[in-house]
Phi, psi and omega in degrees: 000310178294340164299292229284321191302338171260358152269328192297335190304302213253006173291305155006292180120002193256223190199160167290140177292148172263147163304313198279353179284334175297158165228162198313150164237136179228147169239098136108035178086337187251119189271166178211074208063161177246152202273129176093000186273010199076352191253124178284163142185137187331141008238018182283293176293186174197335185207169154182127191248004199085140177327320191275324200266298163350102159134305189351145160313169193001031194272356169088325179243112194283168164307340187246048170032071185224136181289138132213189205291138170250109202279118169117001148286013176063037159220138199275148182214124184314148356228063166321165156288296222183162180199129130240053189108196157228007125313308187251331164309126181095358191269162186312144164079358183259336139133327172236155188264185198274342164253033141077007162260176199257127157230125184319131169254121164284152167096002175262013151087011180257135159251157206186159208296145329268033177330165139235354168199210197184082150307337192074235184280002173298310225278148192095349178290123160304132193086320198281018146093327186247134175308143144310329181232056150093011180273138161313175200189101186309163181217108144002094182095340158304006205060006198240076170334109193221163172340134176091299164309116173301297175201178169205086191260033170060197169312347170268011168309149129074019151299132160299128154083036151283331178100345213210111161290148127319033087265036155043074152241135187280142156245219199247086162258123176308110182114044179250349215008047151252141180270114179239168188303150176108314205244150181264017154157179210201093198238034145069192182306355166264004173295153188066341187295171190283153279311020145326274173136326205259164175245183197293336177260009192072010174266146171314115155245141205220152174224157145311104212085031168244039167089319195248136202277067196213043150226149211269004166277004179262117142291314189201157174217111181245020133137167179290317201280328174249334175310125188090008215245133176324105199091335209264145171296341184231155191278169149311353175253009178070013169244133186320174197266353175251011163243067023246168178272334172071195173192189219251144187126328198285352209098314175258163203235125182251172181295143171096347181239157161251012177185153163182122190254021214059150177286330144352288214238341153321109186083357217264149203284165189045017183290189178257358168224126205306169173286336161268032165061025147281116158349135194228322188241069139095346198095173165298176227185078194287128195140328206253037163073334183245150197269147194214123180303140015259027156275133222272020169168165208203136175229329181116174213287286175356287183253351164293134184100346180276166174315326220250359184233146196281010167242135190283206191259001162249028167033031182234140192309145187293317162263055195275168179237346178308231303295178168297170166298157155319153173269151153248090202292153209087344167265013158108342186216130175298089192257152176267126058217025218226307205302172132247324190211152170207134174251347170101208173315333182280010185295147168093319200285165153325102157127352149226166189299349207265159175235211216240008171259018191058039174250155174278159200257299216218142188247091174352285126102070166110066189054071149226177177304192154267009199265356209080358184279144169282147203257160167276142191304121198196127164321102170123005174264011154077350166228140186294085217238094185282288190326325160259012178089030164255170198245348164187190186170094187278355140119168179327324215273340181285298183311118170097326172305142198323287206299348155254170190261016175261123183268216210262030175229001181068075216199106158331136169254140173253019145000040217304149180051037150293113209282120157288124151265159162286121146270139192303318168313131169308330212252000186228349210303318204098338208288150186289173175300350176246048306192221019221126182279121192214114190282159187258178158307157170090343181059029142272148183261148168197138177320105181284159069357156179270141175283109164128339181266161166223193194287181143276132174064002171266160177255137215289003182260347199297145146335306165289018170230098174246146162286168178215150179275095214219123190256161205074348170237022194287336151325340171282140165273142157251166186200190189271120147009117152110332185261134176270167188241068182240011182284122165276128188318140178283003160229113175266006188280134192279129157164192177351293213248029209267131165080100168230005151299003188250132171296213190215148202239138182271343203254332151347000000 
């Protein structure tokens, strides 16, 4: 006995107590030794490490030799949490601290004081909600807007015009009438309606004869009622009067005309237009494929008003935006009905035509400046000028573009196998009078045939002429700007089995 009390002494750290410094321990009248000699004894005592080692932290033994509990010895004893020792106590993740209290382990799927969440093997994981070290997190898709977070619609992230991106960022909904980042405008339950200005999608939508200069194939526009109008600066096609001004025979309906098919055909018995580009029959002929003023497009009886064509059943665009703002004259743009010109500051000054209430000062006539000086012949001026080697010229806004058949040095393109699109515009497509720029799947425009017909003079394998895996439409021909369609098909009845000599073009 007396061995082991003097190793516990010196494990401690102390030294053994003299006997003579103790004093007797008594209970209830009955001594049973003295408390501090180091020596237990009955019935008093339960321990006794000596005086200086009695009481000691984890000595096990209190000052009045009553055994308690020693935290780090791996058994938990009241009125411990828990002991795993003094190796593990207190180290992260063990769950009791070095005094032997009970502390939260993040990552054992429990919370606990001061988790705010606890995933277990989740944590830190997208979506689980929880940090690795046990912190809350917003999650992407609970429906529940949270720190970090923008929005939260649940299944409805990142749905169209939902607002709430998947990953839960707000986005653009068109028909909010608010202009948010993405959109060129926003008129609220009037997209697409007529003097909105906006479409269905938020974009600024604009045609030739809505008053306003606001597509880059527009020199000018001073609304559909004076474009082409007798005196007016701009043609129906929306190109100024002097680049080039043309005459009636050319094809294009000039200021001053109200049809020109060309002089080929111009005046020829029974057209519908005189040698003098005037309606000879009555006027235009909504139905009959061509866009004809004042009308704003044509597809034809067929197809105006169906999905796939941008025209109603009244030859009028599925979407207009006109008319323009009020005019101002000085800002820089010819709006209708007041205007002729407008140079922005320079109305009025030296070098331009305009004067300073927007009427032109000198009226142009046959390729000049606004000074009146001739301009010299040059690629992209929209007139064919062979004496410098071009081979055409659909003017800048055009040359190189998918829908024309000019590149941009005026230069036939040779492209082999190439499907020409159609611009979509009426007043720019190309496609002949027998015709029609109609959009396809895939969202290309392309010169349609009247059902049951093909091109003229090509063989039903040529390339500028094709079929499309078009559903409802696989019987239709389509063919390049410029080619007419007056061929009848060898089965010309529309349907399944209507043309099937034209191939059906996969590349399309």
């Amino acid at each position: 006995m007396l061995y082991s009390t003097l190793f516990l002494a010196l494990l401690v750290g102390g030294a053994v107590s003299s006997p003579t410094s103790a004093t007797p321990h008594c209970n209830d009248g009955v001594c049973g030794g003295v408390c501090g000699d180091g020596i237990v004894q009955a019935p008093n005592e339960q321990c006794d490490l000596g005086a200086k080692l009695n009481g000691a932290p984890n000595s096990g033994c209190s000052a009045d030799c009553k055994t308690v509990p020693v935290c780090g010895n791996g058994q938990v004893e009241a009125p411990e949490e828990c002991d795993l020792g003094h190796d593990l106590n207190g180290k992260p993740g063990s769950g009791c601290s070095a005094e032997c209290k009970k502390v939260s382990v993040c990552g054992n799927g429990k919370v606990e004081v001061p988790e705010e969440c606890d995933a277990g093997p989740d944590n830190g994981k997208p979506g689980s909600g929880c940090t690795a070290d046990c912190k809350k997190c917003p999650v992407c898709g609970n429906g529940t807007p949270e720190a970090g977070e923008e929005c939260d619609l649940g299944e409805a992230n990142g749905k169209p015009d939902s607002g709430c991106s998947k990953d839960c960022k707000a986005t653009p909904i068109c028909g909010n009438g608010k202009v948010e980042p993405g959109e060129e405008c926003d008129a609220g339950p009037r997209n697409g309606a007529y003097n909105s200005g906006c479409a269905t999608d938020c974009t600024l939508c604009g045609y030739c004869g809505d008053g306003l200069v606001d597509h880059p194939q527009e020199q000018c526009d001073l609304g559909w009622q004076l474009n082409g109008s007798p005196g007016a600066s701009c043609s129906a096609n929306c190109t100024t009067t002097n680049t080039p001004c043309g005459e009636c025979g050319d094809g294009i309906v000039q200021p001053g005309e109200q049809c020109d098919d060309g002089a080929d055909k111009n005046g020829t018995p029974n057209w519908r237009c005189g040698k003098d580009c005037q309606w000879a029959s009555g006027g235009p002929v909504c139905g009959n494929g061509v866009s004809e003023w004042p009308e704003e497009c044509d597809d034809g009886a067929e197809l105006n008003g169906t999905p796939s064509s941008r025209c109603t059943t009244t030859c009028t665009l599925k979407e207009p935006c006109g008319p323009p703002r009020p005019p101002v004259c000085g800002n820089g743009v010819v709006e209708y009905p007041n205007e002729q010109c407008d140079d922005g500051y320079m109305n009025g000054m030296p070098g331009s035509n305009c004067t300073t209430s927007c009427q032109l000062k000198t009226t142009c006539h046959h390729g000049c400046d606004g000074n009146n000086n001739t301009t010299a012949p040059r690629c992209g001026d929209g007139k064919l000028d062979t004496a410098t080697g071009e081979q055409c010229d659909d003017g800048e806004a055009n040359n190189g573009k998918d829908w024309s058949a000019c590149d941009a040095s005026c230069k036939h393109k040779t492209t082999p196998g190439h499907c020409e699109t159609c611009n979509p515009n009426p007043f720019f497509n190309k496609c002949t009078i027998t015709t029609s720029c109609i959009v396809t799947p895939g969202n290309r425009n392309y010169c349609a045939c009247r059902a049951g017909y093909r091109a003229n003079g090509l063989l039903p394998t040529d390339q500028r002429q094709f079929r499309l895996a078009f559903a409802g439409q696989e019987y239709r021909v389509f063919v390049a700007p410029g080619i007419e369609c007056d061929t009848l098909c060898s089965s010309p009845h529309p349907g399944p089995e209507s043309c099937q000599e034209v191939p059906v073009r996969g590349d399309c």
